[in-house]
N, C-alpha and C positions, 0 to 999 in steps of 0.2 A: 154626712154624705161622703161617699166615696171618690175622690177624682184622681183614681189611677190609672186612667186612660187618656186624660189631659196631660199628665204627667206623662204616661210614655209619648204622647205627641211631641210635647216637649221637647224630651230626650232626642229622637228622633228629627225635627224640626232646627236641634243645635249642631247633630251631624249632617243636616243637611239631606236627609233621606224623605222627608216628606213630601207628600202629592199636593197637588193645588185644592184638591177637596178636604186633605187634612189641614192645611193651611189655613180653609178660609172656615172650618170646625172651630181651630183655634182665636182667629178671629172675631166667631162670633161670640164664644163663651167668655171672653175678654171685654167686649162691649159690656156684659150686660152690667150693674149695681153692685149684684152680689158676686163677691171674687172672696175667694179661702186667703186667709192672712197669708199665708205659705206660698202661693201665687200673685198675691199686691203686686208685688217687684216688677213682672211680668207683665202688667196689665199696661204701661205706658207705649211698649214697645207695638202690644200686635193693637190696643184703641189710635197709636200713631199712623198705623199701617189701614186699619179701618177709611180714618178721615183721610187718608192720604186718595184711595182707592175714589170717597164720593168726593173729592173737591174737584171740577173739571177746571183744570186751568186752562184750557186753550179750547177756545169756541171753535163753529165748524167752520167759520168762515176766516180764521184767522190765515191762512193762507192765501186767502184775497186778498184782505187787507193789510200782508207783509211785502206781496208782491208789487201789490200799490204804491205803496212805499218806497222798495226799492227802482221804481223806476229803469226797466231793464234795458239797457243799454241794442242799439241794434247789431246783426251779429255782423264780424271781419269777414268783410269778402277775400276771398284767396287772389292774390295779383298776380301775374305769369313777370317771370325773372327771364330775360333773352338772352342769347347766350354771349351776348357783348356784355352787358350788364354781369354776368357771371367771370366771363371773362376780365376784366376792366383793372381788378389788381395784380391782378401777371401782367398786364399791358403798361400799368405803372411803376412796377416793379422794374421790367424792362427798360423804360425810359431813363429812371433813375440811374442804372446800371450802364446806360449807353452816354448821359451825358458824365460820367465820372471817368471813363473809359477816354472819353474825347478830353476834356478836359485834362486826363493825367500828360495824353500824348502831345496833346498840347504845350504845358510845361515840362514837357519832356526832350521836344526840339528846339524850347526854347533856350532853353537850359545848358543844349549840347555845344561844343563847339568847333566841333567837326563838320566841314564844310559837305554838301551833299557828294557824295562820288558818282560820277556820271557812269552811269552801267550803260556795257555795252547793247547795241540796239541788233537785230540780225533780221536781216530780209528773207525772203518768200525762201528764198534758195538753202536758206541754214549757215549764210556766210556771213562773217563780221565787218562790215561797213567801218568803214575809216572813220574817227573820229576826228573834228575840228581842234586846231593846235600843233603844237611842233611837233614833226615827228623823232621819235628819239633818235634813229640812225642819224637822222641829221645832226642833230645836234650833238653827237654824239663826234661825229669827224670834220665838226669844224675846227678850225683852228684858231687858237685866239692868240693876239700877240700880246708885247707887256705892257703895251699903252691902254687897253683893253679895246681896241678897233677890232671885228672879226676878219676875219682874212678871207680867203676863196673858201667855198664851202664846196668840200670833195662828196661827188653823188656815188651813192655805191651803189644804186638799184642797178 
């Protein structure tokens, strides 16, 4: 017998040019008994593909009974985020940021030894109210003797 047609299937079939109809041609002449010694080699590959084709592995219902199985979880409801809750780490961030602030100034005046300086105060009018204490003129023309008694104190206003 001649099988130079098997053989160009063959051929064809290892470049990958062949149709599903040549394919399952080849298939079938490989099933059968008689195979040309020249061919044996062959016959494991497309009798593997044969059985591979009638073995069903996976029934109809096997999707019921996987989903059975996996017992599907109910789905995540979406929860609304408000805009405090969004906001809330800038808000603590801020805090953090305010008590390091007070705290530095805190150890900052503690720290100083500079008494506070009394800043002057200015009334409605824009003029500088007299501060409590001596006034310098005064003190300034009094006169002191060498016992350290002050003497008459000269008013120069």
């Amino acid at each position: 017998m001649d099988y130079k047609y098997i053989e160009q299937l063959l051929e064809r079939y290892w470049e990958c040019q062949t149709t599903l109809k040549e394919e399952n041609i080849l298939r079938t002449f490989f099933s059968q008994e008689d195979v040309p010694a020249e061919l044996l080699p062959y016959k494991e590959v497309f009798a593997y593909q044969q059985e591979a084709i009638n073995d069903e592995v996976l029934g109809e219902d096997f999707d019921h009974k996987v989903l059975a199985l996996i017992d599907e979880d109910k789905p995540v409801k979406a929860r609304t985020i408000t805009m405090r809750q969004r906001m809330m780490p800038f808000f603590k961030a801020a805090a953090i940021v305010a008590i390091i602030l007070t705290l530095q100034n805190a150890v900052q005046s503690a720290l100083t030894d500079k008494a506070a300086e009394p800043q002057p105060t200015t009334n409605m009018a824009g003029i500088n109210k007299p501060t409590e204490g001596p006034s310098m003129a005064k003190a300034d023309s009094a006169k002191v003797d060498s016992i350290g008694k002050t003497a008459k104190v000269i008013d120069t206003e």
